[in-house]
C-alpha beads as a LAMMPS data file, in Angstrom:
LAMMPS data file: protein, C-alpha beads

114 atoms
113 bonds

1 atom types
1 bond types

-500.0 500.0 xlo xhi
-500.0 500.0 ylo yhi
-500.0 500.0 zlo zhi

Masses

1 110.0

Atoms # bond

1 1 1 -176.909 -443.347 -223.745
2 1 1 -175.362 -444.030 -227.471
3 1 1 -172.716 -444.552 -229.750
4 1 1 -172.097 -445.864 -232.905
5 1 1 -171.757 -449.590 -233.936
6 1 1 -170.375 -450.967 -237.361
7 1 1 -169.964 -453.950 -239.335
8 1 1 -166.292 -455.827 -238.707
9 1 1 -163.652 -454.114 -239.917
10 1 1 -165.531 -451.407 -241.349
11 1 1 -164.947 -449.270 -243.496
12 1 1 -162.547 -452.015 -245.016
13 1 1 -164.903 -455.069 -246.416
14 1 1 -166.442 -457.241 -243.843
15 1 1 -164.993 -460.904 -243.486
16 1 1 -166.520 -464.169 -244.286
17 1 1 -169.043 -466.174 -241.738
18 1 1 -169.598 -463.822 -238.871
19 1 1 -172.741 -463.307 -237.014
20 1 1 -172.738 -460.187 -234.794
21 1 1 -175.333 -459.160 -231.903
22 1 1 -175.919 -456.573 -230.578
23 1 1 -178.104 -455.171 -227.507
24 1 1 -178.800 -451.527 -227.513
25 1 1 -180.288 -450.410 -223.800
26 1 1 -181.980 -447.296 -223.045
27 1 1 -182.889 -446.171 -219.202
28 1 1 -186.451 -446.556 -218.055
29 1 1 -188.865 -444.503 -220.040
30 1 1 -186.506 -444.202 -223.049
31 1 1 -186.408 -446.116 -226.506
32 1 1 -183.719 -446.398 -228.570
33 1 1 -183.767 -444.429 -231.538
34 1 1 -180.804 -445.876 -234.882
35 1 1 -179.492 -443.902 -237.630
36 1 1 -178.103 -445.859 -240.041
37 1 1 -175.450 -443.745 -241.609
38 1 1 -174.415 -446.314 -244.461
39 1 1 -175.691 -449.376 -245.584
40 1 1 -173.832 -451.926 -248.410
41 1 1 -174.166 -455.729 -248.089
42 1 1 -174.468 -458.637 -250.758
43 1 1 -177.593 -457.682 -252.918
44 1 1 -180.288 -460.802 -252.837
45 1 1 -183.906 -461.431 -253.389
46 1 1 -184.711 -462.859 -250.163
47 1 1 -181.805 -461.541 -248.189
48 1 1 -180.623 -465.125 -247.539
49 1 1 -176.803 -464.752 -247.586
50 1 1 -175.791 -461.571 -245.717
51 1 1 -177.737 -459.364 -244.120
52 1 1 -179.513 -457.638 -241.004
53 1 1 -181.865 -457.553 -238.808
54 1 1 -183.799 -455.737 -236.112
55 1 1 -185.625 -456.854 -233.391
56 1 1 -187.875 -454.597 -230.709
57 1 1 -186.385 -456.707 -227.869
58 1 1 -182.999 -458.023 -226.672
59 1 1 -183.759 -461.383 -228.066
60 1 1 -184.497 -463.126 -232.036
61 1 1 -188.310 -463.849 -229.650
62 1 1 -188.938 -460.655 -230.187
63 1 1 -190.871 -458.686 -233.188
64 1 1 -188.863 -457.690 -236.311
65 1 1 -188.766 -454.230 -236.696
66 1 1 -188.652 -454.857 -240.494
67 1 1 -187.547 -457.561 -242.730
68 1 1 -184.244 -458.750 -243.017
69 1 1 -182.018 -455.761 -245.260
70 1 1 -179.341 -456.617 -247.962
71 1 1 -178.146 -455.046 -250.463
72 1 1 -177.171 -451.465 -250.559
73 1 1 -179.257 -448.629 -248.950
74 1 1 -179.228 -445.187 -248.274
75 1 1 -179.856 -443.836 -244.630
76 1 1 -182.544 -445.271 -242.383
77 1 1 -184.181 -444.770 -238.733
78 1 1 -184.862 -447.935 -236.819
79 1 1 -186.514 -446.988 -233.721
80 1 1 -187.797 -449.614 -230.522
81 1 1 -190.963 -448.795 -228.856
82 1 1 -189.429 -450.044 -225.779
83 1 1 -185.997 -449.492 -223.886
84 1 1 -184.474 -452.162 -226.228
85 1 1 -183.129 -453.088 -229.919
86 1 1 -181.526 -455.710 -230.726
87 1 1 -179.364 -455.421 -233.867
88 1 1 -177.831 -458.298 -235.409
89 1 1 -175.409 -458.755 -238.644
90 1 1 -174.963 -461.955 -240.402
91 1 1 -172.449 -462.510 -243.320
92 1 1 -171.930 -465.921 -245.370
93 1 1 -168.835 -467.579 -246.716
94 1 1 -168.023 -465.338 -249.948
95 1 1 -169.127 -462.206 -250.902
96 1 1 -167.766 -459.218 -248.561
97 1 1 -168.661 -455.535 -249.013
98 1 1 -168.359 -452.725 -247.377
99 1 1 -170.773 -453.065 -244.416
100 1 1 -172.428 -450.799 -242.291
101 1 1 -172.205 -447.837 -240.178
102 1 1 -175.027 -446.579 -237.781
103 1 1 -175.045 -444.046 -234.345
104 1 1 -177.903 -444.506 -231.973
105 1 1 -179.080 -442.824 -229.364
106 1 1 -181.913 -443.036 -226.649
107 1 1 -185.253 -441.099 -227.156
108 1 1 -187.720 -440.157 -223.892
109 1 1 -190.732 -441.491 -224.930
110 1 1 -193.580 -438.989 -225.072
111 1 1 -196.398 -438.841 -222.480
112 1 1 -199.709 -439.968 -223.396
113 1 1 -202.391 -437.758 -222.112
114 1 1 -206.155 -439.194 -221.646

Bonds

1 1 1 2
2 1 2 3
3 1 3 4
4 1 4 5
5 1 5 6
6 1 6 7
7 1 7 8
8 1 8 9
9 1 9 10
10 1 10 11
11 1 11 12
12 1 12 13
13 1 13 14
14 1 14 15
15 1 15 16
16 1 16 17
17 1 17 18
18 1 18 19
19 1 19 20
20 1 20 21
21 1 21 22
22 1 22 23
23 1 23 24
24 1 24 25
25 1 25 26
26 1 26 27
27 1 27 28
28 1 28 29
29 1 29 30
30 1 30 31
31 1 31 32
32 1 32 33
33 1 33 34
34 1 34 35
35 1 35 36
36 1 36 37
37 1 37 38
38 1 38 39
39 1 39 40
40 1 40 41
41 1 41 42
42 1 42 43
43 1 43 44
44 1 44 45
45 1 45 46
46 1 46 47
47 1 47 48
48 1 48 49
49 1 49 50
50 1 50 51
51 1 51 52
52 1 52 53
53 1 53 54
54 1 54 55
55 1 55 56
56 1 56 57
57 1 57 58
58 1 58 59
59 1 59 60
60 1 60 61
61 1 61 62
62 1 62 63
63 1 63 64
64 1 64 65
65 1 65 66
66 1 66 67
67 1 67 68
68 1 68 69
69 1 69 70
70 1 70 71
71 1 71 72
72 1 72 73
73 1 73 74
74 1 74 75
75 1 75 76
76 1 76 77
77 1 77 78
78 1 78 79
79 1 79 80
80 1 80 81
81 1 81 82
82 1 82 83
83 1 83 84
84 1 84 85
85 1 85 86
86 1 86 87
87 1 87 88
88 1 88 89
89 1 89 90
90 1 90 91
91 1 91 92
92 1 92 93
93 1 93 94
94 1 94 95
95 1 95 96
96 1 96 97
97 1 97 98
98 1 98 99
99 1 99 100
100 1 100 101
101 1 101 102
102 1 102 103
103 1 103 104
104 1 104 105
105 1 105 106
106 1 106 107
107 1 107 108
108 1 108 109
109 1 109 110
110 1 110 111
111 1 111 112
112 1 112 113
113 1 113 114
C-alpha cells in the first residue's frame, strides 16, 4: 500500500554503474501516487549519464511519465493513471551524489460520473 524507496546507499553518495528498477503496485481501482522527498544526481543537458525515469506501466514499453530527471531538484509528485509505476535509477561510472529519496503511496481513483 506504500513505502519509501531510495537511491543505493542513500543518504551517503550513490555508487558507480548501477541501474535500479523498481515496480510500484497498487490494488484494483488504485494508482500509485510518488512524493519525491529529495532529488540530487549528476547535472547534464540531456540527462545522459545519471538519472531517472518514470514509466506509467511495469515495463520501459510503457509511456514516460516525464523525461528523464538529473540534476538536482526540489520535491515532485509522479502519479500513474493506472495501478502501476515503474521507477527506475541509472548511474554511470564517475560522478556520485547524493541520490534520492521518495515515499509513495496508492490513491483510489475517482469515479467518473456520465
Amino acid at each position: 500500500m506504500g513505502g519509501n524507496i531510495t537511491s543505493p546507499l542513500f543518504p551517503s553518495n550513490y555508487p558507480n554503474s548501477v541501474k535500479c528498477v523498481w515496480v510500484l503496485e497498487a490494488p484494483v481501482n488504485h494508482t500509485v501516487k510518488l512524493d519525491l522527498e529529495e532529488f540530487h544526481l549528476e547535472k547534464d543537458k540531456k540527462c545522459f549519464y545519471d538519472y531517472m525515469e518514470f514509466f506509467d506501466g511495469d515495463s520501459e514499453d510503457h509511456h514516460l511519465i516525464r523525461k528523464r530527471m538529473c540534476g538536482k531538484h526540489g520535491p515532485q509528485i509522479i502519479e500513474s493513471t493506472g495501478q502501476k509505476l515503474m521507477v527506475v535509477f541509472n548511474s554511470d561510472k564517475s560522478e556520485n551524489y547524493k541520490g534520492f529519496r521518495a515515499v509513495w503511496e496508492t490513491k483510489k481513483m475517482s469515479e467518473k460520473i456520465l
